[in-house]
N, C-alpha and C positions, 0 to 999 in steps of 0.2 A: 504494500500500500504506500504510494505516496503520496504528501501532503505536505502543500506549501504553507499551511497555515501558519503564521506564529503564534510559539506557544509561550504562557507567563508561569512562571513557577511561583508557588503561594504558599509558602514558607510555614502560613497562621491557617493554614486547612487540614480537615481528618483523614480528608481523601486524597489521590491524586490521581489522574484519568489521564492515560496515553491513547493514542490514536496505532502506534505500532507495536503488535504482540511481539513481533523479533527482536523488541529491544530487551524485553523481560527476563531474568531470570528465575528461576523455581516457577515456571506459569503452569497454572495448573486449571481447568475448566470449572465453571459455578452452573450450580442448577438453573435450567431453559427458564425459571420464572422468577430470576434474582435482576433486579432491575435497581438503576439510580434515580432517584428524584432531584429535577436541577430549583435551580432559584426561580427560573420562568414559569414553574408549573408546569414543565413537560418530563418525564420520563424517556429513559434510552435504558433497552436489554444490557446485560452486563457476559461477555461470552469468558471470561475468566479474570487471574488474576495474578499477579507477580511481583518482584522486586525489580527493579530497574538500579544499576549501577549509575549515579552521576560523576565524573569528573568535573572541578572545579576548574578555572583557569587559575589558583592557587597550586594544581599539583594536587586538592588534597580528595577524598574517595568517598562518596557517601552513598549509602541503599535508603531507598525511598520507596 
């Protein structure tokens, strides 16, 4: 999947929602009827879940 979106990182959120499952580490599938509620009042499927490795431009390594 590609996507030219830009994305913001939110540092003060519970969740965090990627667009690319390739990025994920430990991804692992969620039940066909596990869904997100966004702030608009719309709902999106959730088709799993995982840790994503970030590098910083510090050099330094964070799972998210």
């Amino acid at each position: 999947m590609t996507n030219n979106a830009e994305w913001i990182y939110d540092t003060g959120a519970s969740r965090h929602f990627y667009a690319e499952k390739e990025l994920m580490q430990d991804f692992e599938d969620v039940a066909d009827d596990e869904c997100v509620y966004m702030k608009n009042y719309t709902t999106t499927r959730l088709i799993g879940k995982g840790k994503i490795l970030l590098k910083f431009t510090s050099g330094k390594l964070s799972f998210k």
